[in-house]
N, CA and C of each residue as an Amber inpcrd file, in Angstrom:
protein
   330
  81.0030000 103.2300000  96.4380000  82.4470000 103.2390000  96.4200000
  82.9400000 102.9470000  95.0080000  84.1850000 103.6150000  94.3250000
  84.4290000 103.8700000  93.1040000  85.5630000 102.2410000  93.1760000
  85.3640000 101.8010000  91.9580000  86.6850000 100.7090000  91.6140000
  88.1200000 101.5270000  92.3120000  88.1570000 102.5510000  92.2610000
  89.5410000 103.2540000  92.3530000  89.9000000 102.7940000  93.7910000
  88.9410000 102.4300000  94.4170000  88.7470000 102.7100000  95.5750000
  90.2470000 101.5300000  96.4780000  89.8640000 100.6520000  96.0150000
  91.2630000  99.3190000  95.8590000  92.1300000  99.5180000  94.9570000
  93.4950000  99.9570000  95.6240000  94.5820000  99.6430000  94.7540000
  94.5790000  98.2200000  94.1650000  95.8220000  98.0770000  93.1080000
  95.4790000  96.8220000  92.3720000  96.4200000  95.9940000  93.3800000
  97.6690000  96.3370000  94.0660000  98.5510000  95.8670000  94.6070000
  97.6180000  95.2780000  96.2140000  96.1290000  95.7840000  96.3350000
  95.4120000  95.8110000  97.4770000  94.6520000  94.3810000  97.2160000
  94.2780000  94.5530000  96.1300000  93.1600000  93.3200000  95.1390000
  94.1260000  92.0030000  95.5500000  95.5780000  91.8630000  95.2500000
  96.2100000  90.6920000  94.7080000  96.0830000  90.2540000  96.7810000
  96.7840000  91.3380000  97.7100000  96.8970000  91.0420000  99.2760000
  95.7030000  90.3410000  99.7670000  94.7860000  91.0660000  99.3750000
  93.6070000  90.6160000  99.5960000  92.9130000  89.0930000  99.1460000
  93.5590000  88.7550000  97.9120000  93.0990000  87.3880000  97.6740000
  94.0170000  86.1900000  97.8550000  95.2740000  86.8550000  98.4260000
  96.4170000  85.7250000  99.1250000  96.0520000  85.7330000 100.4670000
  95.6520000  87.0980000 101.5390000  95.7090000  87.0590000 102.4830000
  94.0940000  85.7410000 103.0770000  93.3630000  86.0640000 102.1180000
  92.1110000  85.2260000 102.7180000  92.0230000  83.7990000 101.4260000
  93.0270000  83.3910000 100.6230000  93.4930000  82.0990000 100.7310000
  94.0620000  81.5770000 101.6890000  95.0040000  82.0770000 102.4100000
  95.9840000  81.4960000 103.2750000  95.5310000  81.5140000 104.7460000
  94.5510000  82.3820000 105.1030000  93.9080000  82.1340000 106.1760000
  92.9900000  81.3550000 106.3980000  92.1870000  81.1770000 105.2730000
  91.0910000  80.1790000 104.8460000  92.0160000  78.6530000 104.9360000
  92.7930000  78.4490000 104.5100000  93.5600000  76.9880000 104.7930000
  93.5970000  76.2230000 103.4350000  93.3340000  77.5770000 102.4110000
  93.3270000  76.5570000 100.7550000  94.7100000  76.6400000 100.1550000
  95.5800000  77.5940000 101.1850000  97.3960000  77.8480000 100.3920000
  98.0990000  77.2470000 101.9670000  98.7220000  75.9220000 102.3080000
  99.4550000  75.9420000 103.1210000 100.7350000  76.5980000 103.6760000
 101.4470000  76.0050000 104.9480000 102.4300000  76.7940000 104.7720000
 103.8610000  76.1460000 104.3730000 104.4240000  76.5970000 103.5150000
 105.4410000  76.2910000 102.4840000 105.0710000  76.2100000 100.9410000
 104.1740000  76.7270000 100.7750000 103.2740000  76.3640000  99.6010000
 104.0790000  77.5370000  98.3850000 104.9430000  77.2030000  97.5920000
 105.1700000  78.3590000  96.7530000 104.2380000  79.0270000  95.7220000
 104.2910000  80.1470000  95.7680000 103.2400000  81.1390000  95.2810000
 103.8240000  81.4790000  93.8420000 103.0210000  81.7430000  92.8240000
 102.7800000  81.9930000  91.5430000 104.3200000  82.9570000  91.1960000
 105.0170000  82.8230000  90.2300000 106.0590000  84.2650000  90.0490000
 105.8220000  85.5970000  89.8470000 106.6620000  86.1600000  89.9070000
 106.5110000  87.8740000  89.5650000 105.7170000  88.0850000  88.3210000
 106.2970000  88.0380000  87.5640000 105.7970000  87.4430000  85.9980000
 103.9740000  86.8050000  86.1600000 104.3100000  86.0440000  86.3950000
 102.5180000  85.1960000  86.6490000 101.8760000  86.0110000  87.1100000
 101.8610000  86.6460000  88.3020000 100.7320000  87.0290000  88.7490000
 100.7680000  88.5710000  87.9580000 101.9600000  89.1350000  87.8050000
 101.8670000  90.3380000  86.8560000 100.6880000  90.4340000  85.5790000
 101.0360000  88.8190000  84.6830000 100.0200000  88.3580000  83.6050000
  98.8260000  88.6160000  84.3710000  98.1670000  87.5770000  85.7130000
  97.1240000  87.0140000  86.0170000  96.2900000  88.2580000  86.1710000
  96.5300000  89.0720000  87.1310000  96.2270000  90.0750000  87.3150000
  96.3710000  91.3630000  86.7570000  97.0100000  91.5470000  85.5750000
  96.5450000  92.4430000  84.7720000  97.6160000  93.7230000  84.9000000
  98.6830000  93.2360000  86.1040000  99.3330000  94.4640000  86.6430000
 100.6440000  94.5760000  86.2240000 101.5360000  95.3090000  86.2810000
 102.8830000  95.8840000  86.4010000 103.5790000  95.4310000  87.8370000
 104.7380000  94.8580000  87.0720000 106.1770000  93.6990000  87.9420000
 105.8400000  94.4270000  89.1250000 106.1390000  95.5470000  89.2250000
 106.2760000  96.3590000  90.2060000 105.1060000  96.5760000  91.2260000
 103.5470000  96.1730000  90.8330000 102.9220000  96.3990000  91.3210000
 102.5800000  94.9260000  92.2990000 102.9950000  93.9590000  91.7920000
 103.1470000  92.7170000  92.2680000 103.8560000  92.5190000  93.3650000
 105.5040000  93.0370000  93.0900000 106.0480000  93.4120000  94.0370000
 105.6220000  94.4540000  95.3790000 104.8750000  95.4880000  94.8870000
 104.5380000  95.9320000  95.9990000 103.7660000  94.7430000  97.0700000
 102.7810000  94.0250000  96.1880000 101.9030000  93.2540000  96.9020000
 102.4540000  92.2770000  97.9480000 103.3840000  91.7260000  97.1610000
 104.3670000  90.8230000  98.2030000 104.9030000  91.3720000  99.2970000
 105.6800000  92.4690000  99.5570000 106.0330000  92.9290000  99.9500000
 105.2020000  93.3690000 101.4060000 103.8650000  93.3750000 100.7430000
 102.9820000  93.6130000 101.9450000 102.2820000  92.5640000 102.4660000
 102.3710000  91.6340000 101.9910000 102.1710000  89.8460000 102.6380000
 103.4470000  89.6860000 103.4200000 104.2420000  89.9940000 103.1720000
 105.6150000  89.7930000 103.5640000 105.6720000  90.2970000 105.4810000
 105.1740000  91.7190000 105.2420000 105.3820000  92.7010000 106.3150000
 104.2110000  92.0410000 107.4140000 102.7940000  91.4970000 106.8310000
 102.0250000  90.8010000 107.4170000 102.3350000  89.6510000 108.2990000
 103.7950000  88.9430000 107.5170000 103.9310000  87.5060000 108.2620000
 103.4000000  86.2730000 107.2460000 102.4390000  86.6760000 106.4440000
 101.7410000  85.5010000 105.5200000 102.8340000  84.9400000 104.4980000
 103.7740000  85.7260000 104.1780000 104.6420000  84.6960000 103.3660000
 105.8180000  85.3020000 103.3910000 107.0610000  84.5030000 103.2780000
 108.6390000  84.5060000 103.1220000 109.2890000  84.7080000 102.0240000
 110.0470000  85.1910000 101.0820000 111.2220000  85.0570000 100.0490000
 112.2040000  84.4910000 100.0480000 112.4930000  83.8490000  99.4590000
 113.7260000  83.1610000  99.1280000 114.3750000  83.9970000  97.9150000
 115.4520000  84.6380000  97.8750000 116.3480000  85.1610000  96.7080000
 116.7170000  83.9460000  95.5830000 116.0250000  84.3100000  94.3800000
 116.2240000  83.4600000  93.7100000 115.4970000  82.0840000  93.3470000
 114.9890000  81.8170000  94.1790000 113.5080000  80.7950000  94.3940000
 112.4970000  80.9130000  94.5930000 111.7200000  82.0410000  95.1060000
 110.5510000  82.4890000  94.6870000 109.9260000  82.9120000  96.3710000
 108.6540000  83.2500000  96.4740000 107.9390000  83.1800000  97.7370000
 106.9750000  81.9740000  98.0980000 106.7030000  81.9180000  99.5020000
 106.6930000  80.9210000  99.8440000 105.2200000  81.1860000 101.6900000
 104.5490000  80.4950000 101.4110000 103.3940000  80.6300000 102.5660000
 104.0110000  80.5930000 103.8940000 103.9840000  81.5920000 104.8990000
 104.6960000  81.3240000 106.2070000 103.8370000  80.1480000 106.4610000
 104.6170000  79.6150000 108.1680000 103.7510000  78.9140000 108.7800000
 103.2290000  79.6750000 109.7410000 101.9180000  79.5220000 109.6170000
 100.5860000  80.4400000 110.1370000 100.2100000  80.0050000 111.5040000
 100.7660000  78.8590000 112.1880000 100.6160000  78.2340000 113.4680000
 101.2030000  79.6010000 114.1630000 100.6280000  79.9100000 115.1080000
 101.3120000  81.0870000 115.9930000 102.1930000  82.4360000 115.5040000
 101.5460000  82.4600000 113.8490000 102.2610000  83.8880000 113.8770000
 101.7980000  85.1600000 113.6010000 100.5880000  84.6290000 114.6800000
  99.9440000  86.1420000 114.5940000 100.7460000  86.8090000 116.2830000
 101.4000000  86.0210000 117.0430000 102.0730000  86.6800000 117.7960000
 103.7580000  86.6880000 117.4130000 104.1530000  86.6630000 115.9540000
 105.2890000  86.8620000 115.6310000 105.2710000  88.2630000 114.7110000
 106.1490000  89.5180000 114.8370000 106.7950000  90.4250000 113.9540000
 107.2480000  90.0040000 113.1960000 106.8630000  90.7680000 112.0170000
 108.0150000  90.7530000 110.4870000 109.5500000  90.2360000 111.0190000
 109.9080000  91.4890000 112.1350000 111.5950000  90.8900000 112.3080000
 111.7800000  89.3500000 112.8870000 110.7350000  89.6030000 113.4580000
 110.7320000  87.4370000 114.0470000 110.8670000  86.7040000 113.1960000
 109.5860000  86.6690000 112.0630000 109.7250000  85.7620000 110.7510000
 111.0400000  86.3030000 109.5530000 110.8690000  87.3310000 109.7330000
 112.7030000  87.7780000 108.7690000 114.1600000  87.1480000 109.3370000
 114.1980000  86.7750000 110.6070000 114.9370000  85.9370000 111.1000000
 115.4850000  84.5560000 110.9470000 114.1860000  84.4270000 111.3870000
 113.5160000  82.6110000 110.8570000 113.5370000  82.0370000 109.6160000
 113.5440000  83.0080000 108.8190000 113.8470000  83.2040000 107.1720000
 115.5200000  83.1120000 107.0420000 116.2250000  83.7020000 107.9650000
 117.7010000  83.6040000 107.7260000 118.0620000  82.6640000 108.4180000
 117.5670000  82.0420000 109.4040000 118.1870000  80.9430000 110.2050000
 117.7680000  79.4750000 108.9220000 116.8060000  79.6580000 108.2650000
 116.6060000  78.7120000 107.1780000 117.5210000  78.6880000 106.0760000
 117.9670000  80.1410000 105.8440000 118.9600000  79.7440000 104.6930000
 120.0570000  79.6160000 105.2190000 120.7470000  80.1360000 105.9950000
 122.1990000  79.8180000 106.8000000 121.9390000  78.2820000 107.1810000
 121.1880000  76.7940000 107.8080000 121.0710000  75.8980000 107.7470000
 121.2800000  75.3830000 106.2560000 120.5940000  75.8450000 105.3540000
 120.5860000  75.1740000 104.1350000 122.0820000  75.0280000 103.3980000
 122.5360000  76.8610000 103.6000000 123.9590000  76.6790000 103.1490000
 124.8630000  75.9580000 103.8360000 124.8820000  75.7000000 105.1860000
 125.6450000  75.0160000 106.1640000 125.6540000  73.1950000 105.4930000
 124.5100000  73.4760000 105.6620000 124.3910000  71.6940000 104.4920000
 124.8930000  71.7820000 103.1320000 124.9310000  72.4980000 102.5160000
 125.6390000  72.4890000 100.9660000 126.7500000  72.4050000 101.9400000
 127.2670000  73.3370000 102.5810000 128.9140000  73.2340000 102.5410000
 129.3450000  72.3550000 103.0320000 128.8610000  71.1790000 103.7260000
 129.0590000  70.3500000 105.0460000 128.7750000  69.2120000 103.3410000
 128.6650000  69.2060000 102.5420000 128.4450000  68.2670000 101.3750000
 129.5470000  68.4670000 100.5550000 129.6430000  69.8210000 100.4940000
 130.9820000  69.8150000  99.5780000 132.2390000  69.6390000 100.1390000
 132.1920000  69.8400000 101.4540000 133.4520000  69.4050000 102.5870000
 133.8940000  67.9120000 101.9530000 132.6030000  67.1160000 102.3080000
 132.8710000  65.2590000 102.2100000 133.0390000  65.2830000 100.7200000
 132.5600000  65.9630000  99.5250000 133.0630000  65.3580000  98.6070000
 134.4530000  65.9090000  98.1130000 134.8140000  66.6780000  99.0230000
 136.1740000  66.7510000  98.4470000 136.8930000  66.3210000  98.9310000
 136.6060000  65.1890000 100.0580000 137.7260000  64.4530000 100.5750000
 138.2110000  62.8880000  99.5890000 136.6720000  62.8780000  99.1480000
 136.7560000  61.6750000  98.5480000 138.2970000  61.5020000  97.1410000
């Protein structure tokens, strides 16, 4: 079998997907940046992105806009869909913003 044979975007899935199953990347564990692993691995932004993208679709890890990616929790989600954990992903940030705003409520009473 030729090197060609693995995409590079296949190489990076492949060595997150059997960290994180192996139990050496927990879950919430933020993962390296676009940038970083672009360096680490030798590849193009874009090809990184693909990679995520396909951890993503797997269930193995989440995005946050603006904060980076992040290890799902792997307890039971091999019987959860992408749209299950893409959910669960928005019910986390709608909580989070609900708390900023529920903070900026009280300090502007003060």
């Amino acid at each position: 079998m030729s090197s060609e044979a693995t995409q590079p975007f296949q190489r990076i899935v492949q060595d997150y997907s059997e960290e994180i199953r192996q139990g050496r990347l927990v879950a919430g564990t933020k993962l390296p940046g676009i940038r970083e692993l672009s360096e680490e691995y030798g590849v193009a932004t874009g090809t990184v992105q693909r990679a995520l993208a396909e951890l993503r679709n797997e269930g193995l890890i989440y995005s946050h806009q603006g904060r980076g990616s992040f290890v799902s929790d792997s307890s039971g989600s091999d019987d959860q869909d992408p749209t299950t954990l893409a959910i669960k992903a928005l019910e986390s940030q709608v909580a989070e913003l609900r708390a900023r705003l529920d903070k900026l409520e009280q300090g502007g009473d003060e």
